[in-house]
C-alpha positions as CSV (number, residue, x, y, z in Angstrom):
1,X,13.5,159.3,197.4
2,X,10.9,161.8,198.1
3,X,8.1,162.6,200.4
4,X,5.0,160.7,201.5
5,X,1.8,162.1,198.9
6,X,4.9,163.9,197.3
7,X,5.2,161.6,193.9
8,X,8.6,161.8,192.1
9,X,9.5,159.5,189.8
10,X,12.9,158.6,187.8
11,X,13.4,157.6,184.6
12,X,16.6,154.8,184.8
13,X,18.0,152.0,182.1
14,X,17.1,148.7,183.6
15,X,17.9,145.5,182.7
16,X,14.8,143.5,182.2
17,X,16.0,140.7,184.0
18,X,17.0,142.4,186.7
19,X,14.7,142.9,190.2
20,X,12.4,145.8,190.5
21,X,14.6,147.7,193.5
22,X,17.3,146.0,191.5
23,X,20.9,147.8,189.8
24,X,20.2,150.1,187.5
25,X,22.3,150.7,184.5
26,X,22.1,154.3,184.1
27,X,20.3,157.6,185.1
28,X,18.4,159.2,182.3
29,X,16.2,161.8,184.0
30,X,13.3,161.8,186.3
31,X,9.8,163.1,186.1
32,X,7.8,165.1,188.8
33,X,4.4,166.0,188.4
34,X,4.0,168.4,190.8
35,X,6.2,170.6,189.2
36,X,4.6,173.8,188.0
37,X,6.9,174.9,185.3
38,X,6.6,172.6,182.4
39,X,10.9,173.0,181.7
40,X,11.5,172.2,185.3
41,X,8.5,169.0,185.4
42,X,10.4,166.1,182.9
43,X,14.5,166.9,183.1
44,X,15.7,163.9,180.9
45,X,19.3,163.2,179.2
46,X,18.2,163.4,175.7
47,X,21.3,161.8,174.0
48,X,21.2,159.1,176.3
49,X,17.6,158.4,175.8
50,X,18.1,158.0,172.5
51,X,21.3,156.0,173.0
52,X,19.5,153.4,175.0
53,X,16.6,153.0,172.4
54,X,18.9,152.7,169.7
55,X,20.9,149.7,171.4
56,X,17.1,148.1,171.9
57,X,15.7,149.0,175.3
58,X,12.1,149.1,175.9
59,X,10.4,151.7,177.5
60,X,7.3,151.5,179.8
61,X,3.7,152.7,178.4
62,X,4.5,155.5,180.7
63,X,7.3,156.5,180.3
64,X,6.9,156.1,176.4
65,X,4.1,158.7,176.7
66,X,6.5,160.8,178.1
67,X,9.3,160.6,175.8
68,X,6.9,161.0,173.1
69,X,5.3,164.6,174.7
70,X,8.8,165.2,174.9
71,X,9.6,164.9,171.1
72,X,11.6,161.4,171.3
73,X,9.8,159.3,168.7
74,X,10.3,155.5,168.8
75,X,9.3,152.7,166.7
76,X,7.9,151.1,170.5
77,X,5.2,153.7,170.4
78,X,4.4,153.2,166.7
79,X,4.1,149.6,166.6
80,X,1.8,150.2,170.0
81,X,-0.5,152.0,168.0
82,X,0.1,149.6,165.0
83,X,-0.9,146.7,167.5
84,X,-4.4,148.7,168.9
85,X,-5.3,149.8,165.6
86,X,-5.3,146.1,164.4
87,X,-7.3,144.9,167.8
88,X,-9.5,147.4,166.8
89,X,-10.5,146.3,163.4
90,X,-10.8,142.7,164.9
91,X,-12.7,143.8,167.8
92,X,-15.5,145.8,165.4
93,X,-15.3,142.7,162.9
94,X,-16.6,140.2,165.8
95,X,-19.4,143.2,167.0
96,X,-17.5,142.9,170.3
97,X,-17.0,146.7,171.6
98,X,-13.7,148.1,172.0
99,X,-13.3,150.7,174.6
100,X,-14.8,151.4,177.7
101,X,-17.4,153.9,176.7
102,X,-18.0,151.1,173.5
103,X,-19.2,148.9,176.4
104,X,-21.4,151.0,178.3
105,X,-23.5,152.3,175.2
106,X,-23.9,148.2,174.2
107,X,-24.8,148.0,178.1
108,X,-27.0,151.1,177.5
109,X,-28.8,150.1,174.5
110,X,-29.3,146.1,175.4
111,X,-31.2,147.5,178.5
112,X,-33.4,150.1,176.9
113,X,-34.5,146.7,174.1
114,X,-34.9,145.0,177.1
115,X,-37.5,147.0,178.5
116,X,-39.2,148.2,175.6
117,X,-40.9,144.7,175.5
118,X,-42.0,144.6,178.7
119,X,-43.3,148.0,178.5
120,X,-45.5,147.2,175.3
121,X,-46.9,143.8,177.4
122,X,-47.7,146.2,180.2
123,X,-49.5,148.6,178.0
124,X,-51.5,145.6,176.4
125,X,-53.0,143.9,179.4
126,X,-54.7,146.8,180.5
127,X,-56.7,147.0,176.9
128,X,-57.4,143.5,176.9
129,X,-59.4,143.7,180.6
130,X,-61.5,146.6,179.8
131,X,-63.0,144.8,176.7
């Protein structure tokens, strides 16, 4: 479905155990982000939506984020946050940094004390010789 460099994506009820290009249960809506008017870019079957999380079906991180732009709360993207929030606080208790840009400053700042020795034993030699 769709063109080459043309993404288009739809939204079905899968069984879990089933094979990615497997049977699909049901059609609830599809998602194309191309689109330029917002109404016309996520088309999804509300009541079915809901239907499906209510009988226990798990939605994709994506498509999570998209139900949840769209207004459909579920307690999959609450206990997602739950989980982080937790990693978080054990992350920051062991000093270990917890997102990306977390990483880089600890990269950033362990290289500046790096250097700032060797810049202070490169300022002393020089004193030392012209005494």
């Amino acid at each position: 479905m769709g063109r080459r460099n043309r993404p288009f994506y739809r939204i079905n009820a899968v069984e879990a155990r089933t094979p990615r290009d497997g049977k699909i249960l049901e059609k609830l809506g599809h998602y194309d982000p191309i689109e330029k008017d917002p109404a016309k870019q996520v088309v999804l079957a509300r009541e079915r939506v809901e239907f499906w999380l209510n009988q226990g079906a798990i939605p994709t991180d994506t498509v999570s984020q998209i139900l949840l732009r769209q207004g459909i709360k579920h307690k999959y993207a609450q206990e997602k946050v739950a989980r982080r929030a937790k990693a978080r606080v054990l992350a920051r208790a062991k000093g270990k940094p917890f997102t990306k840009a977390e990483k880089i400053s600890a990269e950033k700042t362990a290289k500046v004390t790096e250097e700032k020795p060797k810049v202070e034993k490169a300022e002393e030699k020089p004193q030392t010789k012209e005494e």
